[in-house]
Structures are given as structure tokens and as C-alpha cells.
TORRO-243625 format. One record per residue (C-alpha): residue number from 1; x, y, z; chain; residue in three letters. Coordinates in nm, 4 decimals. Each point is the difference from the previous one (the first is absolute). Last residue first. Example, Ala and Ser with C-alpha at 12.3 -4.5 7.8 and 13.67 -1.06 7.14 Angstrom:
BEGIN
<r><doro>2</doro><c1>1.3670</c1><c2>-0.1060</c2><c3>0.7140</c3><semi>A</semi><tordo>SER</tordo></r>
<r><doro>1</doro><c1>-0.1370</c1><c2>-0.3440</c2><c3>0.0660</c3><semi>A</semi><tordo>ALA</tordo></r>
//
This chain:
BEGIN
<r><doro>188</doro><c1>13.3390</c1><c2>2.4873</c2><c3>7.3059</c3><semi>A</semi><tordo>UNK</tordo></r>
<r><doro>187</doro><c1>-0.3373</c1><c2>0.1762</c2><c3>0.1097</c3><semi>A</semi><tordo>UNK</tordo></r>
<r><doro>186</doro><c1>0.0711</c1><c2>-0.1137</c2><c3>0.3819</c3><semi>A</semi><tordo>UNK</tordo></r>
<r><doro>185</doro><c1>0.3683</c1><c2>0.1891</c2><c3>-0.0063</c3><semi>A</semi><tordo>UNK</tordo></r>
<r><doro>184</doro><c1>-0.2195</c1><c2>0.3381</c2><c3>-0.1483</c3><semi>A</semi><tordo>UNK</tordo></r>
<r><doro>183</doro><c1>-0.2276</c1><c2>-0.0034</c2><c3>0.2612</c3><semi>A</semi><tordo>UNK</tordo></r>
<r><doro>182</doro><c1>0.2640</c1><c2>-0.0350</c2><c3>0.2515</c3><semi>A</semi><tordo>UNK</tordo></r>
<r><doro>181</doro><c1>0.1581</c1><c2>0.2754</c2><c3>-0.1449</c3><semi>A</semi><tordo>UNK</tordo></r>
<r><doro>180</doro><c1>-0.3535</c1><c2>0.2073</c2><c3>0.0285</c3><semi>A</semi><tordo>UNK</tordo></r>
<r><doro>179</doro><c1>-0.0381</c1><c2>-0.1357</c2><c3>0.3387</c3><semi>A</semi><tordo>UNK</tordo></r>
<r><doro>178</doro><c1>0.3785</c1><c2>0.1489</c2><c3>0.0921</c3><semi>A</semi><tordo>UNK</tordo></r>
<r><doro>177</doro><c1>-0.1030</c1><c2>0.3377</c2><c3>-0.0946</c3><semi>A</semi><tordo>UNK</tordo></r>
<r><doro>176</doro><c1>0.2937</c1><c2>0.1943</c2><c3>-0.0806</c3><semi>A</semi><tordo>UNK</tordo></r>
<r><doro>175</doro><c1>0.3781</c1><c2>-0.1849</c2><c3>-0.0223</c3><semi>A</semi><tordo>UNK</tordo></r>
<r><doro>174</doro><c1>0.2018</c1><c2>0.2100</c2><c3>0.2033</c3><semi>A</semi><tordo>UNK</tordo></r>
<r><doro>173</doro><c1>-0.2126</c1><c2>0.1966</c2><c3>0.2498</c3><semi>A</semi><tordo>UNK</tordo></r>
<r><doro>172</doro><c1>-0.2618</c1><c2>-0.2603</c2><c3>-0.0463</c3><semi>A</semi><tordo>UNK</tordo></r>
<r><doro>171</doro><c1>0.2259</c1><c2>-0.2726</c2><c3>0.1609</c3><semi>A</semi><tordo>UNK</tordo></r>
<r><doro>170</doro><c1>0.1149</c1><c2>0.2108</c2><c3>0.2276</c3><semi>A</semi><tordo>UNK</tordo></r>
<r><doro>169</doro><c1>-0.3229</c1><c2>0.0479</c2><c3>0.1198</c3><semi>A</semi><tordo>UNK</tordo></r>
<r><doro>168</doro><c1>-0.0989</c1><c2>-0.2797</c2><c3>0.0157</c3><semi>A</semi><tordo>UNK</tordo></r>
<r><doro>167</doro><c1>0.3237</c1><c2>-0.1101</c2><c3>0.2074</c3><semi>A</semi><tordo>UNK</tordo></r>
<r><doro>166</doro><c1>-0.0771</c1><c2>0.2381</c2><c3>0.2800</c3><semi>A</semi><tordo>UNK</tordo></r>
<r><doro>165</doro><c1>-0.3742</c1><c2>-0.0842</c2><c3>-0.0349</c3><semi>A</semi><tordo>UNK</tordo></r>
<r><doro>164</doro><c1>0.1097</c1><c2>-0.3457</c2><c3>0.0774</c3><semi>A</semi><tordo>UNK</tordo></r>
<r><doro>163</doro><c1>0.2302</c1><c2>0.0835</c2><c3>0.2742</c3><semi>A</semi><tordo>UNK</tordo></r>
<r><doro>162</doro><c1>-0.2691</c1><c2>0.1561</c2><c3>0.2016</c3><semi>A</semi><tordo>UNK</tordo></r>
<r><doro>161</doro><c1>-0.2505</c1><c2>-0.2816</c2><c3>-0.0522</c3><semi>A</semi><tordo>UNK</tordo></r>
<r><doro>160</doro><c1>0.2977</c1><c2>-0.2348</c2><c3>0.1512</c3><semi>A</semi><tordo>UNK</tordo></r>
<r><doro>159</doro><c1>-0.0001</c1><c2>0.2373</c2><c3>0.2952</c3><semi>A</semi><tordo>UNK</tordo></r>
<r><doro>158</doro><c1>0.2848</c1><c2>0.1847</c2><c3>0.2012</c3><semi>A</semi><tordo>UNK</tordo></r>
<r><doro>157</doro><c1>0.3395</c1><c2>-0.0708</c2><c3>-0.0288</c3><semi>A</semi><tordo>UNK</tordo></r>
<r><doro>156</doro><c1>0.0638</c1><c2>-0.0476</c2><c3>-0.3603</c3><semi>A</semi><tordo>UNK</tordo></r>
<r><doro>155</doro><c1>0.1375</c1><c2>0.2853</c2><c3>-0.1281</c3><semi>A</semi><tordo>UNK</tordo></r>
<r><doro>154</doro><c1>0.0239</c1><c2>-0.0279</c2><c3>-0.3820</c3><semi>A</semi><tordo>UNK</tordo></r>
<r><doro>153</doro><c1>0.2381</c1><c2>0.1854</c2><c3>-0.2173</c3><semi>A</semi><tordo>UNK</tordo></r>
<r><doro>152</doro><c1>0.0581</c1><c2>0.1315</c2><c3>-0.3284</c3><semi>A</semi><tordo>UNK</tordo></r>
<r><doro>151</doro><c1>0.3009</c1><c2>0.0109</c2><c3>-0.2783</c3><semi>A</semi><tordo>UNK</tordo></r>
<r><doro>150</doro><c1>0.1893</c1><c2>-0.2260</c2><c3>0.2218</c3><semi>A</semi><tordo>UNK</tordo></r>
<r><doro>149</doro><c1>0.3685</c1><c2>0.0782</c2><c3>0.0444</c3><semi>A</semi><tordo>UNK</tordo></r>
<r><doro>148</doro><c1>-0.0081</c1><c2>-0.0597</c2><c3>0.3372</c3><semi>A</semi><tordo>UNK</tordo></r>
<r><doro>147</doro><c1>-0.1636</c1><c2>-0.3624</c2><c3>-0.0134</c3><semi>A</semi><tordo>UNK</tordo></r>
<r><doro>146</doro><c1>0.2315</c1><c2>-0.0576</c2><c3>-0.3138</c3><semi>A</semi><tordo>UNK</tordo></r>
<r><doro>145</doro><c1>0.2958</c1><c2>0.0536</c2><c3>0.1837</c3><semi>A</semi><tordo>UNK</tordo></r>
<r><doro>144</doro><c1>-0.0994</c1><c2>-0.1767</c2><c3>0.3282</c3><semi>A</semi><tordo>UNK</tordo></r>
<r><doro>143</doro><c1>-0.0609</c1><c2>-0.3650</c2><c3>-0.1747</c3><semi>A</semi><tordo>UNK</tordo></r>
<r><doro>142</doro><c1>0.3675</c1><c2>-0.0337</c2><c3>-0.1096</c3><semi>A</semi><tordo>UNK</tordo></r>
<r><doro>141</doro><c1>0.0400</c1><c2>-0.4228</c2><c3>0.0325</c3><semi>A</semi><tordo>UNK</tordo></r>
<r><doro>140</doro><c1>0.1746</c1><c2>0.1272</c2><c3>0.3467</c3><semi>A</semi><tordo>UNK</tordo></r>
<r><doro>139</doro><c1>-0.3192</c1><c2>0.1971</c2><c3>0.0995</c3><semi>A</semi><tordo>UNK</tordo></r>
<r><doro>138</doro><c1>-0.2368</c1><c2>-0.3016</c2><c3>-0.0318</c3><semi>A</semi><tordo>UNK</tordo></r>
<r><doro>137</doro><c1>0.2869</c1><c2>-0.1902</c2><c3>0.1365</c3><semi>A</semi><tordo>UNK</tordo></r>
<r><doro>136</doro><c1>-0.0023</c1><c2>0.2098</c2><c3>0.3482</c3><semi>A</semi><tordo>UNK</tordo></r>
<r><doro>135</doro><c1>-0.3651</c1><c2>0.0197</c2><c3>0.0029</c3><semi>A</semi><tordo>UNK</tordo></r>
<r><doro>134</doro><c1>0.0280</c1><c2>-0.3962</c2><c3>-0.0445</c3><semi>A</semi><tordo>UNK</tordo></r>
<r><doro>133</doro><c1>0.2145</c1><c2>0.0123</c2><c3>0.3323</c3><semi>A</semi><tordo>UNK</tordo></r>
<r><doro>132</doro><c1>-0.1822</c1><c2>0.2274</c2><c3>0.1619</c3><semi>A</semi><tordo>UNK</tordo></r>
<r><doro>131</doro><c1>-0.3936</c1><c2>-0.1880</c2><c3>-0.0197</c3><semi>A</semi><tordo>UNK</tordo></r>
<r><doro>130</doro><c1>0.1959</c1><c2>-0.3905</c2><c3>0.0591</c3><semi>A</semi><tordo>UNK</tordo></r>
<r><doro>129</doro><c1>-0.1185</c1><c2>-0.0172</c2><c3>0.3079</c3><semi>A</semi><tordo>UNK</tordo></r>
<r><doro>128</doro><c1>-0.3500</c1><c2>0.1227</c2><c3>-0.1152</c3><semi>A</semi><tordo>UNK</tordo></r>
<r><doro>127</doro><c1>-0.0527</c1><c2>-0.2372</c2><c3>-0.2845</c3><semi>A</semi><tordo>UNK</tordo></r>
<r><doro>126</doro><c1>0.0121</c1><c2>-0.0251</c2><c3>-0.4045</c3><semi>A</semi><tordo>UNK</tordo></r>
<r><doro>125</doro><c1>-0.0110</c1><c2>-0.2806</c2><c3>-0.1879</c3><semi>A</semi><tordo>UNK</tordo></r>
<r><doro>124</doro><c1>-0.3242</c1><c2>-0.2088</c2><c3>0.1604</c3><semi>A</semi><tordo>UNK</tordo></r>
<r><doro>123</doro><c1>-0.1888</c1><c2>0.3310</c2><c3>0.0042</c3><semi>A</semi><tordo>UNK</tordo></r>
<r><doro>122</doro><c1>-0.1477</c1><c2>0.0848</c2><c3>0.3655</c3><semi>A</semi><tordo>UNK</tordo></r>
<r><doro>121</doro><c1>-0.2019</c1><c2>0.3005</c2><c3>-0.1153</c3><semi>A</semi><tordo>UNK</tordo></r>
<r><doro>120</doro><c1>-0.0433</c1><c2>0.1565</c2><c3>0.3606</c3><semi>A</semi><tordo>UNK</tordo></r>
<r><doro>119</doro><c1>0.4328</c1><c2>-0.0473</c2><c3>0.0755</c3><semi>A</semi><tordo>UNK</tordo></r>
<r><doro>118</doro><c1>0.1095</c1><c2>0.1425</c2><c3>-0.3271</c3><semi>A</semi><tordo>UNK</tordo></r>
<r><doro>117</doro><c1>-0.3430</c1><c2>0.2751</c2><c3>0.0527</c3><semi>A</semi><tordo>UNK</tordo></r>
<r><doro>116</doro><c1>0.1635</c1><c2>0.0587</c2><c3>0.3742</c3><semi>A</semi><tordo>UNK</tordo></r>
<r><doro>115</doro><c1>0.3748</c1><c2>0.0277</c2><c3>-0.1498</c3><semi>A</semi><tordo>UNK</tordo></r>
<r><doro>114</doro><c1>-0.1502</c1><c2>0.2715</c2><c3>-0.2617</c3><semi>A</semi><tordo>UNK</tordo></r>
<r><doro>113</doro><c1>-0.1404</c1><c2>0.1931</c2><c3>0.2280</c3><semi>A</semi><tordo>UNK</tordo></r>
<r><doro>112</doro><c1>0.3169</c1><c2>0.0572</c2><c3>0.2492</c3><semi>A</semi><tordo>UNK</tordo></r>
<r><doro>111</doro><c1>0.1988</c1><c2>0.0774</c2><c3>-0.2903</c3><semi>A</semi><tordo>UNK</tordo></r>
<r><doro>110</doro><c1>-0.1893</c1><c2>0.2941</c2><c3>-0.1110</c3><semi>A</semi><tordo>UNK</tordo></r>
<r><doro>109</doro><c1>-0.2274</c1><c2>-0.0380</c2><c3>-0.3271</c3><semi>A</semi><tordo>UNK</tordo></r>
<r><doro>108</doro><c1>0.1095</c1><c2>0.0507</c2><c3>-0.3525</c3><semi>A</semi><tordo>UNK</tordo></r>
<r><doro>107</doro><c1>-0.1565</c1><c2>-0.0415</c2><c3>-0.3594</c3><semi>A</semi><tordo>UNK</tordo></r>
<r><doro>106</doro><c1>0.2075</c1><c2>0.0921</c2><c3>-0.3022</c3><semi>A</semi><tordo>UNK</tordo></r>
<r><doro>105</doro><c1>-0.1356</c1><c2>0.1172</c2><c3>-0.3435</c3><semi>A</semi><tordo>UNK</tordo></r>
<r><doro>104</doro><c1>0.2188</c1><c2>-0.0562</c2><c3>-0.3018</c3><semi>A</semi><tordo>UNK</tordo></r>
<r><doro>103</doro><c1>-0.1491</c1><c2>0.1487</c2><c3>-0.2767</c3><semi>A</semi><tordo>UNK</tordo></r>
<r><doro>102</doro><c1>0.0727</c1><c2>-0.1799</c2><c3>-0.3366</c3><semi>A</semi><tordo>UNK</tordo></r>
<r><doro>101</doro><c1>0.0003</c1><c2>0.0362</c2><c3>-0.4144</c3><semi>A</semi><tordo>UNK</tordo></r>
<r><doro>100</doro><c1>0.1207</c1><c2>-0.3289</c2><c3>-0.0651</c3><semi>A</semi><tordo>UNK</tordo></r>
<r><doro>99</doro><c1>0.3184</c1><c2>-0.1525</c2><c3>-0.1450</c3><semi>A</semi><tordo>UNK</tordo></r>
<r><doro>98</doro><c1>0.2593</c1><c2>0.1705</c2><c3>0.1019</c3><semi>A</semi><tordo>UNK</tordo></r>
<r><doro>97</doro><c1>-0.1586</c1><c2>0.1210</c2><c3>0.3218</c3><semi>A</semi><tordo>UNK</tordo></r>
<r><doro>96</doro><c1>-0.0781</c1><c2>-0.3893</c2><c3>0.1258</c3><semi>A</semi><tordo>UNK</tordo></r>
<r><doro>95</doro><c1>0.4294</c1><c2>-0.0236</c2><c3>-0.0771</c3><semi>A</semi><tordo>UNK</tordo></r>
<r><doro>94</doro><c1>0.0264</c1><c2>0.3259</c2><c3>0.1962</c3><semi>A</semi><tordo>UNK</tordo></r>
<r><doro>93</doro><c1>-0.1664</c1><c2>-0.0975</c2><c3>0.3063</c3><semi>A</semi><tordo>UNK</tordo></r>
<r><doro>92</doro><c1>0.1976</c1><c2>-0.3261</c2><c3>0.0285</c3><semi>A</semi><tordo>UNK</tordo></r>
<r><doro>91</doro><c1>0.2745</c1><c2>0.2112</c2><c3>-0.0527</c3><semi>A</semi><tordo>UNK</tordo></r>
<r><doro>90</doro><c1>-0.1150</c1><c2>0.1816</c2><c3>0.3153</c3><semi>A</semi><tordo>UNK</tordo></r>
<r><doro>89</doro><c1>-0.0302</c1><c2>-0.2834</c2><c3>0.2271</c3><semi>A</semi><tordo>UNK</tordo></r>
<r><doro>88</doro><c1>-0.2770</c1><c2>-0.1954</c2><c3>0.1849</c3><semi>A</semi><tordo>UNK</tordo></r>
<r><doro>87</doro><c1>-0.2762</c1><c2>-0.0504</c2><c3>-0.3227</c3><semi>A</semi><tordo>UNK</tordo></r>
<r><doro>86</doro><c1>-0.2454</c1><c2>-0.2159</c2><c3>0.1925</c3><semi>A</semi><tordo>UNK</tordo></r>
<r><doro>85</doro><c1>-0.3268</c1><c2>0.0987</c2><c3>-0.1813</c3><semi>A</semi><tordo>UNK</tordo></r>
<r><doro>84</doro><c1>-0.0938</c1><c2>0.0836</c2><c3>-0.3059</c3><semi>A</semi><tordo>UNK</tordo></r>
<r><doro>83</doro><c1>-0.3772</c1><c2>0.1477</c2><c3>-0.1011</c3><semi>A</semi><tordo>UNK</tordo></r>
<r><doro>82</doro><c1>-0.1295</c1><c2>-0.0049</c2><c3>-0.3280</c3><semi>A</semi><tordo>UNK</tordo></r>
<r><doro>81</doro><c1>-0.1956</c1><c2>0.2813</c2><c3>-0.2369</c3><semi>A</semi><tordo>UNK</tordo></r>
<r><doro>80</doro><c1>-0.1610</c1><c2>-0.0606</c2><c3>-0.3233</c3><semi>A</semi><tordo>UNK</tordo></r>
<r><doro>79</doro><c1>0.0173</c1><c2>-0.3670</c2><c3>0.0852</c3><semi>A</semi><tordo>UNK</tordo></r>
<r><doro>78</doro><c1>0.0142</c1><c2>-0.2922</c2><c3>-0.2409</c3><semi>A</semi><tordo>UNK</tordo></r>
<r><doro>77</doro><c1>0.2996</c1><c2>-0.1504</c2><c3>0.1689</c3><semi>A</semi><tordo>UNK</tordo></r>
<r><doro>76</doro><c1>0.2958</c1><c2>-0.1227</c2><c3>-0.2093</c3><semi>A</semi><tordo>UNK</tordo></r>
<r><doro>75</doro><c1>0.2369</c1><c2>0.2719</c2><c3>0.1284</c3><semi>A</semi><tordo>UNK</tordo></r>
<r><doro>74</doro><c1>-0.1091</c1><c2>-0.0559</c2><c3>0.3312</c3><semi>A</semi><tordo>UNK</tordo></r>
<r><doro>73</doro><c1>0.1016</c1><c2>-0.3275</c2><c3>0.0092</c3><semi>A</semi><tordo>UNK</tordo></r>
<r><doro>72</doro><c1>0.3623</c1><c2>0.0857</c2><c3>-0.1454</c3><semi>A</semi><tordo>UNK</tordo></r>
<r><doro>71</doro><c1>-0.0141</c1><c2>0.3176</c2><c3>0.2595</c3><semi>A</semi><tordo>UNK</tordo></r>
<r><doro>70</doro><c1>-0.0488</c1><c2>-0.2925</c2><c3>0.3114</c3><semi>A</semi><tordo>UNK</tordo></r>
<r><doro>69</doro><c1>0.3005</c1><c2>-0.2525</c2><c3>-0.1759</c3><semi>A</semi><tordo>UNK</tordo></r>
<r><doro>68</doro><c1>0.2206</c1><c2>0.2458</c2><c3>-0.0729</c3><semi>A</semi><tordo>UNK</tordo></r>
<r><doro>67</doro><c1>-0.0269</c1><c2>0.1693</c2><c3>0.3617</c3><semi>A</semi><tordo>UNK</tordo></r>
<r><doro>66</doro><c1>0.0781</c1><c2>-0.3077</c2><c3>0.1400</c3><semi>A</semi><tordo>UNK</tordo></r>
<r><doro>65</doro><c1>0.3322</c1><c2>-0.0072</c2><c3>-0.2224</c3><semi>A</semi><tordo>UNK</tordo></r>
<r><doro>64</doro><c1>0.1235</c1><c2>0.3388</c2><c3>0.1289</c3><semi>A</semi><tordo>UNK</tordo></r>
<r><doro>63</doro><c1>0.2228</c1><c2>-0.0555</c2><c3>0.2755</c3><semi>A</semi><tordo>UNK</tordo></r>
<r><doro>62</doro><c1>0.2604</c1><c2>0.0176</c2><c3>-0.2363</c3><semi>A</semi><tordo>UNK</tordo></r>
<r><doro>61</doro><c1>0.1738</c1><c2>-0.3283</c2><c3>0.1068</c3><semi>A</semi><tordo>UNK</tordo></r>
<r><doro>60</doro><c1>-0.3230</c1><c2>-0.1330</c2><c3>-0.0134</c3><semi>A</semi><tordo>UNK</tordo></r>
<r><doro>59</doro><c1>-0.3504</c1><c2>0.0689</c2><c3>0.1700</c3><semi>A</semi><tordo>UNK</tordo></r>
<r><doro>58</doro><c1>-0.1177</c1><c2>-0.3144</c2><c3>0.0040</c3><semi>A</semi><tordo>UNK</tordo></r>
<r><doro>57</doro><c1>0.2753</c1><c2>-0.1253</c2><c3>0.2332</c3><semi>A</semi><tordo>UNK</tordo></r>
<r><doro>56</doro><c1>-0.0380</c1><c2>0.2458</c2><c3>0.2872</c3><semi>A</semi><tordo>UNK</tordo></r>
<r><doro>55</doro><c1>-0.3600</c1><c2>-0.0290</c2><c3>-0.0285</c3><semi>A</semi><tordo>UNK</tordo></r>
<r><doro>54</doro><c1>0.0350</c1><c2>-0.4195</c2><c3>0.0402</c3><semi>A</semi><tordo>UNK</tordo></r>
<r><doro>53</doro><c1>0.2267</c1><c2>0.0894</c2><c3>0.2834</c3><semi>A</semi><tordo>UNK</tordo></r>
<r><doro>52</doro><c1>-0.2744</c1><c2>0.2531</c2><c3>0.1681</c3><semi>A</semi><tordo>UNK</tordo></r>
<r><doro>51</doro><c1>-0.2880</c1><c2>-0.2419</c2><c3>-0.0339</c3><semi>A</semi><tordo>UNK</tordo></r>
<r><doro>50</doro><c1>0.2321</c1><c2>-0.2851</c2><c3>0.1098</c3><semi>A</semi><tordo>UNK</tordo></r>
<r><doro>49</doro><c1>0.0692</c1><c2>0.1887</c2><c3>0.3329</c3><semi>A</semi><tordo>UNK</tordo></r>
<r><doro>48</doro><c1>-0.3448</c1><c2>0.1644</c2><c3>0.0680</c3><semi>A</semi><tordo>UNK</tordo></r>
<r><doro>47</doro><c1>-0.1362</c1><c2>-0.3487</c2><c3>-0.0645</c3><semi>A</semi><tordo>UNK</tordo></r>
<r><doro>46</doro><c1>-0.2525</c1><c2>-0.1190</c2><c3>-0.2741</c3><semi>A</semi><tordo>UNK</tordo></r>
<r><doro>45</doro><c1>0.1502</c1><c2>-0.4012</c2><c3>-0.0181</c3><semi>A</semi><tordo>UNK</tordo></r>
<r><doro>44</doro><c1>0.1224</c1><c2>-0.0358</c2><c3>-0.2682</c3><semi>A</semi><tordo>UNK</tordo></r>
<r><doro>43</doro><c1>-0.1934</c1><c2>-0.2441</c2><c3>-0.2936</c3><semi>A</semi><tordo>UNK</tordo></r>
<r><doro>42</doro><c1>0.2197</c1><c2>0.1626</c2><c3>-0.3027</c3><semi>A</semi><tordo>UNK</tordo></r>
<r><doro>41</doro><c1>-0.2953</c1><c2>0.0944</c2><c3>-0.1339</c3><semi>A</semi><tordo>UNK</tordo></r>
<r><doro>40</doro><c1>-0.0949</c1><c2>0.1534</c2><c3>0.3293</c3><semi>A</semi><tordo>UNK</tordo></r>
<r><doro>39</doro><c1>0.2679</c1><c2>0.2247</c2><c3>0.0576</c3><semi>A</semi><tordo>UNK</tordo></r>
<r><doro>38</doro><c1>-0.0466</c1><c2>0.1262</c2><c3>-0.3308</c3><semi>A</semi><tordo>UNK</tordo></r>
<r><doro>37</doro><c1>-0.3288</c1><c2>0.0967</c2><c3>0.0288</c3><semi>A</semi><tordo>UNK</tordo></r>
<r><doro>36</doro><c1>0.1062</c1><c2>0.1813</c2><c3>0.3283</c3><semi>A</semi><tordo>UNK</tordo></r>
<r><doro>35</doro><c1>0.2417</c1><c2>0.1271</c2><c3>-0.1816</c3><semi>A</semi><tordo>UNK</tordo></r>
<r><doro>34</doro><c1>-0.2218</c1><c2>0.1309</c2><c3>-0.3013</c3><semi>A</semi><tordo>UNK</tordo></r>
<r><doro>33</doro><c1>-0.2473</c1><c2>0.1421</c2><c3>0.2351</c3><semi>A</semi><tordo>UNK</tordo></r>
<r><doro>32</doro><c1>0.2828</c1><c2>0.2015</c2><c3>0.1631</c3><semi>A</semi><tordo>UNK</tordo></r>
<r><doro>31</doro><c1>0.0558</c1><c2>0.1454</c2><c3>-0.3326</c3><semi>A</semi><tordo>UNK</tordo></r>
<r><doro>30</doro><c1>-0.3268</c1><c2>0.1493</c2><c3>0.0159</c3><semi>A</semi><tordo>UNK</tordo></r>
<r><doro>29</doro><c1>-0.2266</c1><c2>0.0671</c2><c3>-0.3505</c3><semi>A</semi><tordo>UNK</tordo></r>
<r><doro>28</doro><c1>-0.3603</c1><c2>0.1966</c2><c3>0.0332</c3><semi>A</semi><tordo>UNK</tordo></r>
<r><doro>27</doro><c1>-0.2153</c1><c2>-0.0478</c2><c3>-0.3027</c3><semi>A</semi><tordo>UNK</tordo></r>
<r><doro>26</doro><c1>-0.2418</c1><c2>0.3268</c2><c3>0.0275</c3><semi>A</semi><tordo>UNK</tordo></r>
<r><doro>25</doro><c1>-0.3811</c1><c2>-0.1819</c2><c3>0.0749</c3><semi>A</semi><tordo>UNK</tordo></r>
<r><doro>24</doro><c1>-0.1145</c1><c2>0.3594</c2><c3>0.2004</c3><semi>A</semi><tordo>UNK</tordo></r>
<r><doro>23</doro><c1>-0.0606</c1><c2>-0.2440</c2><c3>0.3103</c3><semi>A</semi><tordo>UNK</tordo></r>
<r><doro>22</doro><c1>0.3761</c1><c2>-0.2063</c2><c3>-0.1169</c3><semi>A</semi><tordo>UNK</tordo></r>
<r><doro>21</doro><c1>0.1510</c1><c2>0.3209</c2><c3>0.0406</c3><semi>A</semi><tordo>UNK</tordo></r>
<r><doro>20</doro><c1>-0.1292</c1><c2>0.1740</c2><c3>0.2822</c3><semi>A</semi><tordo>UNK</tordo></r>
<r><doro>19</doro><c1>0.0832</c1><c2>-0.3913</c2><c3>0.1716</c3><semi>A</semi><tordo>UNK</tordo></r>
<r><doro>18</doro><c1>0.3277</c1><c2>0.0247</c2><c3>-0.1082</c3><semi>A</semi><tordo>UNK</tordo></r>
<r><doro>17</doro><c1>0.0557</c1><c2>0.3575</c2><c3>0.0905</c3><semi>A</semi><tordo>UNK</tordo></r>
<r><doro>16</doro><c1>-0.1001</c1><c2>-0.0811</c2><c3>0.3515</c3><semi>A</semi><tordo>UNK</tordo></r>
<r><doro>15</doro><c1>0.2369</c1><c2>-0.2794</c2><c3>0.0165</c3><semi>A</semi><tordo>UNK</tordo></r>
<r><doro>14</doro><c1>0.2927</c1><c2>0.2447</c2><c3>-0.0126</c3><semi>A</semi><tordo>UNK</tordo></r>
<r><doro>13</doro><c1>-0.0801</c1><c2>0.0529</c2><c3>0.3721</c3><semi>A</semi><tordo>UNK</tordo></r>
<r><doro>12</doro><c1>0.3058</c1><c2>0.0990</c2><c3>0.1315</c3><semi>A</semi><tordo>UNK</tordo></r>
<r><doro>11</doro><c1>0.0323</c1><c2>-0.3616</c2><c3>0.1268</c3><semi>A</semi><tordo>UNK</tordo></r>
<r><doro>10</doro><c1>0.3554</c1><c2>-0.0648</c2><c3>-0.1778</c3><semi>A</semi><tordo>UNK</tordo></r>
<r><doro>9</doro><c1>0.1460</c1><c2>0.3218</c2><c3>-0.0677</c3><semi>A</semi><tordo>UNK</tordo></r>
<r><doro>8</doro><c1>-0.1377</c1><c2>0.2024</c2><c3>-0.2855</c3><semi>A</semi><tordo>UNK</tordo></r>
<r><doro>7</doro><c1>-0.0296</c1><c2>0.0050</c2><c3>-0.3594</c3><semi>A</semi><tordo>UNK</tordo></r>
<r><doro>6</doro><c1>-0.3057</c1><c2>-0.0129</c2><c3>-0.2800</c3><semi>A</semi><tordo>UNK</tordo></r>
<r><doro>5</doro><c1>0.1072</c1><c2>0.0826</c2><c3>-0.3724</c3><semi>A</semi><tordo>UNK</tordo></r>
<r><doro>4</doro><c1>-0.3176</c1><c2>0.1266</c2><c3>-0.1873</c3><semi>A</semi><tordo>UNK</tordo></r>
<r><doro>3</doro><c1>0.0440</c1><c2>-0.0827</c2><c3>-0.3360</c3><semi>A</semi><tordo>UNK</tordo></r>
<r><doro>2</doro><c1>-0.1217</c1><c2>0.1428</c2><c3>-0.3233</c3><semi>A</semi><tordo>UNK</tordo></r>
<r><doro>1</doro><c1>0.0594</c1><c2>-0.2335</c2><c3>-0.3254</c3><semi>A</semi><tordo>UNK</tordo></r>
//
């Protein structure tokens, strides 16, 4: 399996790779999607706070059981080529590396940015008074390591078209022609 590992602070624009992917039809796991499925099994209400303690929880002792749970539905996808996101320390990194060839691309945008998109998008678990102090856990559960260890970066300041041809051409740099993998995901 080849993986593209997506980082970045919250509102970096991460959600640019998942809409590349799902457009090019690459299966695209995020272990935020699994705790905010989570949070409503359990019939939570989807607040910063109980987002961020159900997070806490899921990821274990080792801070890696998340992870699990995202590379063991990867594992059993079809694709060619999948995308992870919402690996936010380095042996979370490693355990993806273990078991998948992986590039771990990281998408950043100033500070000031990404408060206006957290205040724009309006998400029930996230919100601008709360912008520093998830920053703060982001970079407590280890999220800065992998963001400057990434193998390529994506400044996104500017346009989303911008950022897209960033990431195309990443993935093309690593992987070749992405419709031909595509091509290849469809035929299975």
C-alpha cells in the first residue's frame, strides 16, 4: 500500500487533499472522522471539549490507538494509493511507515489565516475562542514534529487552485501519474 500522510495545524487546509483525493477517487482516511463518529455513537454532543476528551481517550496510553483504527481501514481499502490523515506525533508516523510505503506531506498557513477559516467554517467542535488552546494540544499530542519533518510541504496562503497543483505535483513526483493510479484503483 502507498500512503500519502496529510499533517498540519487545525485549518491549514488539510481539506484540500481530501477533496484532491476523493476527485481522483483515492480512499482518503482521517482520524478526526473516527472521533467525530465516535462522538456520535456514543450520542455526545459535537463540542470542542468532548471532541478533544473523546481524542484524548481514543488515542490510548500510547497515543497511538486512533492511528490503528485509520491504517486498519486503510489496510482493507482497495486503493493503489490512500491518503491518512490526523497522524499528530512521530510514532504515529512511524507505525503508518511500518506498514506502508508513505510520504508525509504537511500543509501550513500563518496563524492569523487559519483562526479566520476556524471562525468562516463554523464547525460545531472546533471554534475561535478555543483557536490557541487546541493549537496548544495539537502540539502537546506531538503535531510539530511531523509537520517539520515532512518529506514536502504545502503553503497555503494564497489560492485553493494553488495548493492543488502543489499537491499534484507531489503526488506525481512520488507516485507518477496519479490518473493512471486512479485508473488502476477503478480496474480492481
Amino acid at each position: 500500500m502507498k500512503t500519502i500522510i496529510i499533517v498540519g495545524m487545525p485549518a491549514s487546509g488539510k481539506n484540500i487533499a481530501r477533496n484532491y483525493a476523493e476527485a481522483k477517487g483515492f480512499p482518503y482516511f482521517a482520524t478526526g472522522d473516527l472521533v467525530r463518529k465516535e462522538v456520535q455513537k456514543r450520542g455526545l454532543d459535537p463540542t470542542p471539549a468532548n471532541t478533544a476528551r473523546l481524542s484524548t481517550e481514543l488515542r490510548g496510553e500510547d497515543g497511538l490507538g486512533v492511528t490503528r483504527l485509520a491504517l486498519a481501514k486503510a489496510a482493507d481499502s482497495v486503493g493503489t494509493l490512500v491518503f491518512m490523515e490526523g497522524m499528530r506525533s512521530w510514532p504515529e508516523i512511524e507505525l503508518v511507515r511500518q506498514k506502508a510505503e508513505a510520504t508525509l506531506v504537511a500543509f501550513i498557513a500563518p496563524k492569523k489565516i487559519r483562526l479566520e477559516r476556524v471562525a468562516a467554517r463554523g464547525r460545531s467542535d472546533d471554534s475561535p475562542e478555543m483557536f490557541m488552546e487546541r493549537d496548544m494540544r495539537e502540539i502537546a499530542y506531538g503535531a510539530a514534529v511531523p509537520i517539520a519533518l515532512a518529506d514536502e510541504y504545502i503553503l497555503n496562503a494564497n489560492t485553493v487552485g494553488e495548493s492543488v497543483a502543489a499537491l499534484d505535483e507531489i503526488i506525481k513526483k512520488y507516485y507518477g501519474d496519479g490518473e493512471a493510479m486512479n485508473s488502476r484503483i477503478e480496474s480492481k
